[in-house]
C-alpha positions in Angstrom: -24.8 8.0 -0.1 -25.0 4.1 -0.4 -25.0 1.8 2.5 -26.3 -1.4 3.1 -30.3 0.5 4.8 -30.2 2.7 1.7 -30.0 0.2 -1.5 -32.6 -1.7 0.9 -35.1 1.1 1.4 -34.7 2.8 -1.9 -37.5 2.2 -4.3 -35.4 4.1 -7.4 -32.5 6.2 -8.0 -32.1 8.6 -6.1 -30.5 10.5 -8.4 -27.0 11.6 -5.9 -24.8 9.6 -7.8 -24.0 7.1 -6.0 -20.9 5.0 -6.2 -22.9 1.5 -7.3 -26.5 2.8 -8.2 -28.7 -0.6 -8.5 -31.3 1.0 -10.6 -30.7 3.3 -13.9 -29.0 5.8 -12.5 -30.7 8.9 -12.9 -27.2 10.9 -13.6 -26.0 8.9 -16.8 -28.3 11.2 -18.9 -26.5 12.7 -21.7 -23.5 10.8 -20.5 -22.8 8.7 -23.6 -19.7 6.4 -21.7 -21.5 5.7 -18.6 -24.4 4.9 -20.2 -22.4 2.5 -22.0 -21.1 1.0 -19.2 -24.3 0.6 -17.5 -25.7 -1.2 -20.3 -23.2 -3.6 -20.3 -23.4 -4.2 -16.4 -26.7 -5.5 -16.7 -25.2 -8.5 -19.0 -21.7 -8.8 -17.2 -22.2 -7.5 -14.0 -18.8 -9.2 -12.7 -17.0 -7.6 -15.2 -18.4 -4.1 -15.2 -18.4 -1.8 -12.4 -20.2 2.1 -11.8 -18.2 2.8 -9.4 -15.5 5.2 -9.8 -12.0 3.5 -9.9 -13.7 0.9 -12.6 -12.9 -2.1 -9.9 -14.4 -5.3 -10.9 -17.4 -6.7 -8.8 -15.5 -10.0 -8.2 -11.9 -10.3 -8.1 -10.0 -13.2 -7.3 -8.9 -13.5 -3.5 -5.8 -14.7 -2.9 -4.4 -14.9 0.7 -3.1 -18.3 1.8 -2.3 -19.2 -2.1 1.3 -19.9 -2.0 3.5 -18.2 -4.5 4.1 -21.7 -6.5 0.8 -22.3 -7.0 -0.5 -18.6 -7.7 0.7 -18.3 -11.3 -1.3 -21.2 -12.2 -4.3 -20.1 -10.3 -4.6 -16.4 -11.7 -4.1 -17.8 -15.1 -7.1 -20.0 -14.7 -9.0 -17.2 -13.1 -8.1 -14.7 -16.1 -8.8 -17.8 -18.8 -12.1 -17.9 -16.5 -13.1 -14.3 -17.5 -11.7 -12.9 -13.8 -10.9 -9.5 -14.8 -9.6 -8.1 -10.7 -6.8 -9.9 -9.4 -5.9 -9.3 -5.4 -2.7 -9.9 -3.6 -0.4 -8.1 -1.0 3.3 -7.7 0.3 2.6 -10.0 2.9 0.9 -12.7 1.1 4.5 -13.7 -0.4 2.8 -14.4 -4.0 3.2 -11.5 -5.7 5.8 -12.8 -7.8 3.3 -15.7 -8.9 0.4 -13.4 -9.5 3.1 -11.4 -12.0 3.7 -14.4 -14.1 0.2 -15.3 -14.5 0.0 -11.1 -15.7 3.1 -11.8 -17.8 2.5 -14.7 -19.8 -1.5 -13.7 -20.2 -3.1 -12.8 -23.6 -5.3 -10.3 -21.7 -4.5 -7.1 -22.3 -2.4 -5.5 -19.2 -5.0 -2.9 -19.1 -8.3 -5.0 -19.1 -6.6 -6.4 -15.6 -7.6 -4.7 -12.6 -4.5 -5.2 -10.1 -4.9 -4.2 -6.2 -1.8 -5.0 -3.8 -1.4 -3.8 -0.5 1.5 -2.6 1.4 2.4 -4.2 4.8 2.7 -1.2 7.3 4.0 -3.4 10.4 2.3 -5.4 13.5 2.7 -4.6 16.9 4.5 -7.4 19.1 7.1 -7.7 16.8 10.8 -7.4 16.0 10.4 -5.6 12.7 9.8 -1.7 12.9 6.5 -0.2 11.7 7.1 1.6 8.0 8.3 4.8 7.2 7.7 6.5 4.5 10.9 5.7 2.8 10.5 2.2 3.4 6.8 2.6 1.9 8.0 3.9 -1.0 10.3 0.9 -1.5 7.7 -1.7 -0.7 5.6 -0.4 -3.7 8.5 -0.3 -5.7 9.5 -3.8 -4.9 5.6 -5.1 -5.5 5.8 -3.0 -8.9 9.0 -5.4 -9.5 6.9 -8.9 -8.7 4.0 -7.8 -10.3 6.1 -7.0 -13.5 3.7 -4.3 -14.2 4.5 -0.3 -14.7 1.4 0.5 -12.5 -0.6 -0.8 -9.8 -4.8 -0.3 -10.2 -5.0 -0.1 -6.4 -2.6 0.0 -3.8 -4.0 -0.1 -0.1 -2.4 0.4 3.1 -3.0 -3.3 4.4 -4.3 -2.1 8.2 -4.0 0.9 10.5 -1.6 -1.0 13.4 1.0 1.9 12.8 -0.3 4.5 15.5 2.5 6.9 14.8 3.4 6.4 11.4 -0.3 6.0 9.9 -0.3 9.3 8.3 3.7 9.1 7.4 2.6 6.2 5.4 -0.3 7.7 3.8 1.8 10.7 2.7 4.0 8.1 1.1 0.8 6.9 -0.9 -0.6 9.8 -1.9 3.2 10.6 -3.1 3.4 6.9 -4.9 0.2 8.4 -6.7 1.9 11.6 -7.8 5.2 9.5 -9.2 3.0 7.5 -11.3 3.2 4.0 -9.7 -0.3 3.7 -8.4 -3.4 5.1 -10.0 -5.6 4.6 -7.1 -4.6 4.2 -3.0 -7.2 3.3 -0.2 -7.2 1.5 3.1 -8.1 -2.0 4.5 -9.2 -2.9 8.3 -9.2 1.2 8.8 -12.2 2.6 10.8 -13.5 6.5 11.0 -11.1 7.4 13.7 -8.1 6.4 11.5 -9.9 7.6 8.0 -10.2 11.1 10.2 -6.8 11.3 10.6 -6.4 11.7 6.7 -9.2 14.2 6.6 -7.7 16.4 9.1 -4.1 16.2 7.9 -5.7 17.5 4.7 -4.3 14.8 2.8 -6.1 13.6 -0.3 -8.5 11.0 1.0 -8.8 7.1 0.0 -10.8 6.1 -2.6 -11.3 2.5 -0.9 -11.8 0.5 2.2 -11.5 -3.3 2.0 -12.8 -4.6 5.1 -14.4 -7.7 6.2 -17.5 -8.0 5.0 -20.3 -10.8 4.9 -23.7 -11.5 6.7 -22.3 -12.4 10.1 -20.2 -8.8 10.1 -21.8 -6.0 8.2 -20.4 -2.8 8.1 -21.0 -1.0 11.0 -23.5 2.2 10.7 -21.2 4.9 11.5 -18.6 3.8 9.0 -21.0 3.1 6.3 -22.5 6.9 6.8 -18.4 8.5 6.8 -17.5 6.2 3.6 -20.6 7.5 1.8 -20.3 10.9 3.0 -16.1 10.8 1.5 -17.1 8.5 -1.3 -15.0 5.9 0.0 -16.1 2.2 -1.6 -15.8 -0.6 0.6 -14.7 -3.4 -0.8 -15.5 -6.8 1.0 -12.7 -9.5 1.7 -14.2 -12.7 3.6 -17.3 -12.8 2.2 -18.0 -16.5 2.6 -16.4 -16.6 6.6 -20.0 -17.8 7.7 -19.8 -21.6 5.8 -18.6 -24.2 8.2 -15.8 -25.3 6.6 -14.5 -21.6 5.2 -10.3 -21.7 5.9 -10.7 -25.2 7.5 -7.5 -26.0 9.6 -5.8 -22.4 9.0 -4.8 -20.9 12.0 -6.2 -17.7 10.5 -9.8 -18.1 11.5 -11.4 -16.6 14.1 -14.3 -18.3 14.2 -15.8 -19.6 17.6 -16.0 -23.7 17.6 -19.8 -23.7 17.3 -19.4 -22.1 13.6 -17.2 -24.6 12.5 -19.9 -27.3 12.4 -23.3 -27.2 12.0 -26.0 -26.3 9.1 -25.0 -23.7 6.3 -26.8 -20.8 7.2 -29.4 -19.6 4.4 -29.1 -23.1 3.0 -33.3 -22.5 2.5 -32.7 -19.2 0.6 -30.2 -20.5 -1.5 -32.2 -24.1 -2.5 -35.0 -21.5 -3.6 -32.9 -19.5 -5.7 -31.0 -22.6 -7.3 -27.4 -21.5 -5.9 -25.3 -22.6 -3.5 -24.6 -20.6 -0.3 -21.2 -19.2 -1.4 -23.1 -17.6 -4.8 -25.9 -16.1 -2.5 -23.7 -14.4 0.1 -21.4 -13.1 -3.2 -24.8 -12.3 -4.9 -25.8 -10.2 -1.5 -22.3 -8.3 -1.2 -22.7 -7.3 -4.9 -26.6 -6.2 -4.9 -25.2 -4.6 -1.6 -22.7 -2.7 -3.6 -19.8 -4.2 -2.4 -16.7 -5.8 -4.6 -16.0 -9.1 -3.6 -12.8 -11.2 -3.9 -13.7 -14.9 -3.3 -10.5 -17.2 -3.0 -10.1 -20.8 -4.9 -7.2 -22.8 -5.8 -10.3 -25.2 -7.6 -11.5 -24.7 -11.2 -14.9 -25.9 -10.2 -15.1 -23.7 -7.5 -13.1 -20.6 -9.4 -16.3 -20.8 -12.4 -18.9 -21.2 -9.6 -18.1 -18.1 -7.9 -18.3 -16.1 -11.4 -21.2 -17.4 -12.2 -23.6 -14.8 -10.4 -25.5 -13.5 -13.3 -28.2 -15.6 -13.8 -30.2 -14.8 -10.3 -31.4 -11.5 -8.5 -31.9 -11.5 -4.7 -35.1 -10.1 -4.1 -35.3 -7.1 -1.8 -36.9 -8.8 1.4 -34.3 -11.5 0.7 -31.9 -9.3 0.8 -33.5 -8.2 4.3 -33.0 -11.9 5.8 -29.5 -12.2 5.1 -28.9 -9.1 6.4 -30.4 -9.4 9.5 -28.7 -12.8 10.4 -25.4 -11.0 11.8 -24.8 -11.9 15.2 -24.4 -8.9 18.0 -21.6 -7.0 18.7 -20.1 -10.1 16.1 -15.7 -9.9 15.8 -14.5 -10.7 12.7 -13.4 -13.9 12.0 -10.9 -13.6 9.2 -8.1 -12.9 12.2 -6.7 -15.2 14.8 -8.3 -15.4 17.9 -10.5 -12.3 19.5 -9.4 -9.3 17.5 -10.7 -6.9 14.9 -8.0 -5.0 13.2 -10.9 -2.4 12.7 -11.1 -1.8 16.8 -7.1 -1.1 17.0 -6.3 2.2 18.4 
């Protein structure tokens, strides 16, 4: 178990196991590695993860970072200490993000890589993936990235009605050729998750959905993720500041939250952060990943720079509890949730 209520109303660990325990987990006893590992959380928390697939706590976003400017941004974020690097088929930068990998002095394996295959979109010319064509696209990403294996390999969002589970057979086939060592989902909700678990298919080991204080993770999806041990990972975390993806037409945010005070400006003054830190700071207490996106150096050190504050636990409660009812997303255009597609 681990959503968002339980890390809130648990005094101590529980002792279940769970994915991102914030206490001293009560099931590292006798367990010499993750003992290790948890030790070395507490100093580099960014860096270190308890969850099971090893992913980072903050990874470097990078939608909307085009292709000729990627190399030099992941190489700054890798010089930074950023050990997760995101990307995707349809972010067109994959080939940047592989030069930065290239050229690094980081070890390949001390580099957490997630990419994301583009399954289609409804409304337009080009058909929804196949399985073959699945296959390919990793294939083709594998090529880009100039790497032999891909950390984390997500099926980008569930708009393929008919070919959902073709394509998640393709995955879990990428997985037994070698090419991926982990695959999960993005924008999927139970009803699509389901269709896995009936199919008997070997289930995702990750979610990456939108996630901030303005659009939690909805109860019923937090309860079937624990139940499968599926991590959510959180992609727009900083959607609520005014002037997040100013001018893109990818932002969904109503006019009113364009403009206006910062919310939890207060919280933030008192904890000696700005906002951004606190909502990453809230995701990660929270147990979520994050992948914060910068093309700024400035901005690129500020968002790792989360280890020298703790959220307090009714904090934590406040930020929570700003979301807005029956709140869309805002990371897509206009009035949509990939999450509510059929």
């Amino acid at each position: 178990m681990l959503t968002s209520q339980f890390l809130i109303d648990e005094k101590i660990c529980c002792g279940r196991g769970c994915r991102m325990c914030p206490y001293e987990p009560k099931h590292i006893k006798g367990n010499a590695e993750l003992q290790k590992r948890w030790d070395l959380s507490k100093q580099s928390s960014y860096n270190i993860a308890m969850n099971k697939i090893g992913i980072p706590m903050i990874g470097l976003g990078t939608w909307l970072i085009p292709n000729d400017v990627a190399e030099q941004v992941s190489t700054d974020a890798i010089e930074l200490g950023y050990r997760h690097i995101d990307t995707a088929q349809v972010y067109q930068n994959e080939e940047g993000v592989g030069k930065a990998l290239a050229s690094s002095s980081v070890s390949r394996k001390d580099i957490f890589i997630t990419t994301k295959m583009w399954p289609g979109m409804f409304g337009q010319e080009e058909p929804f993936q196949n399985f073959k064509g699945a296959i390919g696209a990793c294939d083709n990403s594998l090529k880009l990235l100039q790497v032999d294996e891909i950390d984390l390999y997500l099926i980008h969002n569930p708009f393929a009605k008919d070919n959902r589970l073709e394509q998640w057979e393709a995955m879990v086939e990428l997985k037994k050729q070698g090419k991926v060592k982990n695959i999960g989902v993005s924008n999927y909700n139970v009803k699509h998750i389901s269709e896995i678990e009936s199919a008997g298919l070997e289930m995702p080991v990750a979610n990456q959905i939108e996630i901030h204080p303005w659009h939690v993770v909805r109860t019923e999806l937090a309860q079937y993720m624990d139940a499968h041990d599926i991590l959510p990972i959180a992609y727009s975390s900083l959607a609520p500041i005014p002037n997040w993806r100013e001018g893109s037409r990818w932002n969904g945010k109503p006019e009113d939250m364009k403009s206006g005070a910062i919310p939890c400006q207060n919280l933030a003054d008192q904890y000696g952060v700005t906002v951004p830190q606190l909502f990453l700071k809230w995701a990660i207490q929270l147990g979520y990943p994050v992948l914060p996106k910068s093309v700024h150096l400035n901005r690129l050190k500020e968002n790792l720079d989360l280890d020298h504050f703790t959220i307090s636990r009714d904090d934590i409660k406040i930020i929570s509890k700003i979301a807005k009812d029956d709140q869309k997303c805002l990371a897509w255009s206009g009035d949509f949730d990939p999450i509510d597609v059929d």
